[in-house]
C-alpha positions in Angstrom: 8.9 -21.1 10.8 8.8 -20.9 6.8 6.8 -22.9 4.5 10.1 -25.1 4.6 10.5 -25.2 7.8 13.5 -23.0 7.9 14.1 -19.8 9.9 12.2 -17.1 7.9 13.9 -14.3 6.1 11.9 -11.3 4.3 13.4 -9.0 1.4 11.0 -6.0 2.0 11.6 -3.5 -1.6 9.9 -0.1 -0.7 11.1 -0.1 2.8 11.0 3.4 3.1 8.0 4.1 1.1 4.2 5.0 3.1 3.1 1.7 3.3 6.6 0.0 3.5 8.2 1.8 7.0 4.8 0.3 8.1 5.4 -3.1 7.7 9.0 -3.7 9.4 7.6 -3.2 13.1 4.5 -6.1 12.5 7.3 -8.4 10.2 10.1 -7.9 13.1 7.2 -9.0 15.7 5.9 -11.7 13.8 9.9 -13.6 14.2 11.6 -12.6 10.7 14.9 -11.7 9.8 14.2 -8.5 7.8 16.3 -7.1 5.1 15.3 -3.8 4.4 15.7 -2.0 0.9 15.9 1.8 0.3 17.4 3.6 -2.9 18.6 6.5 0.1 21.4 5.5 2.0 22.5 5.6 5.5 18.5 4.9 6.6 18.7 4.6 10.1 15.6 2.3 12.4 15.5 -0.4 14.1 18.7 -2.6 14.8 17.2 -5.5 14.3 16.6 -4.5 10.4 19.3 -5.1 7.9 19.4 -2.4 5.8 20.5 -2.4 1.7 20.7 0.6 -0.5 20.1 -0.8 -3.6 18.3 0.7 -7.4 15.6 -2.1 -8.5 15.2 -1.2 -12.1 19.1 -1.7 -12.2 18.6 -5.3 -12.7 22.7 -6.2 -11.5 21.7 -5.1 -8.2 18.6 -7.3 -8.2 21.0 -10.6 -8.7 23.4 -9.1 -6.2 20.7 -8.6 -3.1 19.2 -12.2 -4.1 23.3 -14.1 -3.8 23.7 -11.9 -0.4 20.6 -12.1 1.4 19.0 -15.1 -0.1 15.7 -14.8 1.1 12.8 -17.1 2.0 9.9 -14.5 1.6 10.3 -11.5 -0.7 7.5 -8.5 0.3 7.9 -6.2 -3.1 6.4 -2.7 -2.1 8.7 -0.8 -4.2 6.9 1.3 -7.0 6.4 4.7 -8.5 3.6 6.4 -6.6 4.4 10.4 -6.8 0.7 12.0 -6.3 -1.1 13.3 -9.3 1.9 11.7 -11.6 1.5 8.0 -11.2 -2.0 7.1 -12.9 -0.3 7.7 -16.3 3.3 7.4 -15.5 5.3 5.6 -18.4 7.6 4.7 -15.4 4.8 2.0 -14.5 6.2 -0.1 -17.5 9.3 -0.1 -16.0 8.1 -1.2 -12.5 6.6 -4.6 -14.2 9.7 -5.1 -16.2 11.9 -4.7 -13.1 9.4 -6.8 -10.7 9.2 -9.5 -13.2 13.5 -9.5 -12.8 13.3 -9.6 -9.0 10.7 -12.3 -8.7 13.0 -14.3 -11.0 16.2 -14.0 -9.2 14.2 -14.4 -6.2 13.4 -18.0 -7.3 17.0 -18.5 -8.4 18.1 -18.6 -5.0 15.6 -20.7 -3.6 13.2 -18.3 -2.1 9.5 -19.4 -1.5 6.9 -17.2 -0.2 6.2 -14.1 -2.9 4.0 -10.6 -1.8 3.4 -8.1 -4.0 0.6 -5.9 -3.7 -1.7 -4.9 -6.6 -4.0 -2.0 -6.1 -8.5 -1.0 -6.7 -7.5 0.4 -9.8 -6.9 -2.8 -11.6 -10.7 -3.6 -11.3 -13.8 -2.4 -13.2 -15.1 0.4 -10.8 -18.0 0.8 -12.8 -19.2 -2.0 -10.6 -18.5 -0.3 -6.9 -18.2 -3.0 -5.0 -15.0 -5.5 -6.1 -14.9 -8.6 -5.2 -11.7 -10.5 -6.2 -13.4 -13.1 -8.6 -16.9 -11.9 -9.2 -15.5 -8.3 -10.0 -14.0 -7.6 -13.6 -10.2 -6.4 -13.8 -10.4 -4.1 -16.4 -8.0 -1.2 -15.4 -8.6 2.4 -17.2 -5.3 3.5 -16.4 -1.5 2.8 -17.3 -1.3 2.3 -13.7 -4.3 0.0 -13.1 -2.7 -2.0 -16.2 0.4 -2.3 -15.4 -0.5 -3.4 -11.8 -3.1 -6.0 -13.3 -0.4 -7.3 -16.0 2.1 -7.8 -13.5 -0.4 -10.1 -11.0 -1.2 -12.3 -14.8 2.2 -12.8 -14.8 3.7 -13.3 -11.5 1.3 -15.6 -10.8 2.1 -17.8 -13.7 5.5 -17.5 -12.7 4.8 -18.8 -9.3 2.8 -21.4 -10.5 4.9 -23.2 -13.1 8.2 -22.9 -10.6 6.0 -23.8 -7.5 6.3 -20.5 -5.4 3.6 -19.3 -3.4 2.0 -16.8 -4.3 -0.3 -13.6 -3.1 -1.4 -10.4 -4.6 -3.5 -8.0 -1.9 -4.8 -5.6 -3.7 -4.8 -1.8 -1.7 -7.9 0.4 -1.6 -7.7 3.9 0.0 -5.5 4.7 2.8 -4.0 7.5 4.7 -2.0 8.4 7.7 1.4 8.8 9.3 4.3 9.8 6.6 1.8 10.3 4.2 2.2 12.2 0.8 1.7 15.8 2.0 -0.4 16.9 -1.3 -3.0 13.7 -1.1 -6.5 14.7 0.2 -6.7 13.9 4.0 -3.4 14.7 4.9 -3.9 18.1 2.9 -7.3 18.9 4.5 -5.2 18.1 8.0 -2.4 20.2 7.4 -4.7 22.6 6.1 -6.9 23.2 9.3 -4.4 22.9 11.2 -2.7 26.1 10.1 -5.5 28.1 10.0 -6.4 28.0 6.3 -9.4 26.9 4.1 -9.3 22.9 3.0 -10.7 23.7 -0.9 -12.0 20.7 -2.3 -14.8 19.1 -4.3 -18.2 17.9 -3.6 -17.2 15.3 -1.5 -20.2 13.1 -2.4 -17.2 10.1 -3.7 -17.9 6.8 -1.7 -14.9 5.6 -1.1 -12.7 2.6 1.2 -10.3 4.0 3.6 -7.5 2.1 6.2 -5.1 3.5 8.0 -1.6 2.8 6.8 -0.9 0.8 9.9 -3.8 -1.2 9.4 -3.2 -1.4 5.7 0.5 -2.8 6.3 -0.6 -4.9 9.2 -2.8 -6.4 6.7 0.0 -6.9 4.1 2.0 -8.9 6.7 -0.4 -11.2 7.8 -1.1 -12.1 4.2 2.5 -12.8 3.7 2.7 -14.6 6.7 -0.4 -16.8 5.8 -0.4 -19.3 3.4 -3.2 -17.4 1.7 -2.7 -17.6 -2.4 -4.1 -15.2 -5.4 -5.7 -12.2 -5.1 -6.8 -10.3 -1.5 -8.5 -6.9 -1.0 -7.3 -5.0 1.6 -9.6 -2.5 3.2 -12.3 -1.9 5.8 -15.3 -3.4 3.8 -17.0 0.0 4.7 -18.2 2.7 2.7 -17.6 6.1 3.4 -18.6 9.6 1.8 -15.1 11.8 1.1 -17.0 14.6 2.6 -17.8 12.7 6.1 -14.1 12.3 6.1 -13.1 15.8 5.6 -15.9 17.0 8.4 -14.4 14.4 10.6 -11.3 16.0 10.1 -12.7 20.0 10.9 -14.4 18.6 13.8 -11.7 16.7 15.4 -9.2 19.8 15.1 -12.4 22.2 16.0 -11.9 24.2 12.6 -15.1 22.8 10.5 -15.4 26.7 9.3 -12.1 26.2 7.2 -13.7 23.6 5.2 -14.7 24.6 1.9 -17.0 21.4 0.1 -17.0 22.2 -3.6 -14.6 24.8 -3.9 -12.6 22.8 -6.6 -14.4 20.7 -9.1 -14.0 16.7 -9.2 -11.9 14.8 -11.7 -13.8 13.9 -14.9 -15.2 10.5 -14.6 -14.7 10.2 -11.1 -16.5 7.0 -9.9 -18.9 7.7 -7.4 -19.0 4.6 -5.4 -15.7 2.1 -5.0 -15.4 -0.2 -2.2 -13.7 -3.6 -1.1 -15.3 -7.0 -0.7 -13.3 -8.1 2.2 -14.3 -11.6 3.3 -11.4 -13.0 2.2 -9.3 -11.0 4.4 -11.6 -11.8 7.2 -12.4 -15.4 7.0 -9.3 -16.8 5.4 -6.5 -14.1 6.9 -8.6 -13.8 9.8 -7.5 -10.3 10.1 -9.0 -6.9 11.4 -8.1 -3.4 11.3 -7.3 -2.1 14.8 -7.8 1.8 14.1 -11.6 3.1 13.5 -12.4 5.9 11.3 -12.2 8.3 14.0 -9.4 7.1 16.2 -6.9 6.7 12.6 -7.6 10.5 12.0 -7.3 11.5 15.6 -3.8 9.8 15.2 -3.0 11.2 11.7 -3.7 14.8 13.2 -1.8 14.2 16.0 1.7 13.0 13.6 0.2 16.1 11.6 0.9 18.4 14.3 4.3 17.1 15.6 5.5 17.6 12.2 4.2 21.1 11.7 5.4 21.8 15.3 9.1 20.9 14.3 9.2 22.6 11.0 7.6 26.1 12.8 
């Protein structure tokens, strides 16, 4: 049951997206009525889901979802996030414009439980480890500001119209439906046709969760009565270039692997890594996948795909 005791019914924006086709399974599972939203149409799953093609930074079909579905939770996942593009896209301005116009119509008919996830790049990684209080927000990128202006003012929102409220903020990820061009589904695709993986040093620290994990994560947030801020990743660092070797060894092509072929991006941090005892001890949650056993999967998906394109 919802916070109101009513049968619970989830808007999920981004539906479609990496992290959003996650969710529906663990939300369906969990006893919601899911409405599903996708600017593509004719998006075919799981009966259960209600589907809606709909533009969100139209804001008429923002009111017009709201009056139809009227939901109780609203899980916004919806967001620019083309690879290489999205750091410095002006299009994040329109995102926090177009949330800011959901959330408010979401309120307008009488929803109550609000997700929106935030992202690493809204903190300080000067510091390498974040925690969600003790570690400063101070974004260096349009995209790290835009996500960090939009938790400042959704949460007010929520707080002086008495939603609740919860902003988990996603480290690294990877996996199934991935972005082709992002770095361990390129390294996979890579080796697995027989050509060299180029990239840098490798010497990065980084946070990694599978995306099943990552979304798995995302719903039991929204399904707790958890407020504020939440990191969502493993808690455990890991060097990019232990990664990549997992990766050669798994498929038994560790010779394609070329370490510092390309050079890193200027100013890349070396170290940037999740506090997660919040989403321990509060959320009481766990990944399921190990380092190993998500790339063993990935590969796998990585494979079929390959082996219906060929």
């Amino acid at each position: 049951m919802s916070i109101s005791g009513e049968p619970k019914r989830v808007l999920v924006s981004g539906a479609t997206g990496f992290i959003g086709a996650h969710c529906l399974a663990p939300l369906l599972q969990r006893g919601y009525e899911v409405h599903a939203v996708s600017t593509k149409a004719g998006v075919k799953t799981d009966s259960s889901i209600v589907w809606h093609q709909a533009d969100l930074l139209d804001g008429s079909s923002n009111e017009l979802l709201m009056e139809e579905i009227k939901p109780t939770h609203l899980l916004h996942l919806a967001w620019y996030v083309v690879p290489g593009k999205l750091i410095s896209s002006d299009l994040n301005f329109d995102w926090v414009r177009s949330s800011m116009e959901l959330l408010r119509v979401f309120h307008l008919q009488g929803g109550r439980r609000v997700v929106m996830p935030g992202s690493s790049y809204e903190y300080d990684w000067n510091y390498g480890y974040c925690h969600e209080t003790r570690t400063p927000t101070v974004p260096n990128t349009i995209y790290g500001a835009c996500k960090h202006s939009l938790d400042v003012m959704a949460q007010a929102f929520c707080q002086g119209h008495g939603l609740s409220w919860a902003w988990p903020r996603v480290f690294f990820l990877y996996g199934p439906n991935e972005h082709p061009d992002r770095l361990v589904s390129s390294v996979i695709r890579s080796v697995l046709q027989g050509q060299e993986a180029r990239c840098s040093h490798g010497k990065q620290i980084r946070d990694y969760l599978h995306v099943q994990d990552v979304a798995e994560a995302i719903v039991s947030v929204l399904d707790s009565g958890v407020e504020g801020a939440i990191n969502i990743g493993s808690g455990t660092a890991v060097t990019l270039r232990d990664m990549i070797v997992m990766i050669g060894r798994i498929v038994g092509r560790e010779d394609l692997l070329k370490l510092g072929a390309i050079p890193s991006r200027a100013n890349d941090a070396p170290l940037v890594v999740a506090n997660v005892e919040r989403l321990i001890n509060e959320v009481k949650w766990q990944p399921r996948f190990s380092m190993e056993e998500g790339l063993q999967h990935t590969i796998e998906w990585w494979r079929r795909m390959l082996a219906q394109d060929r």
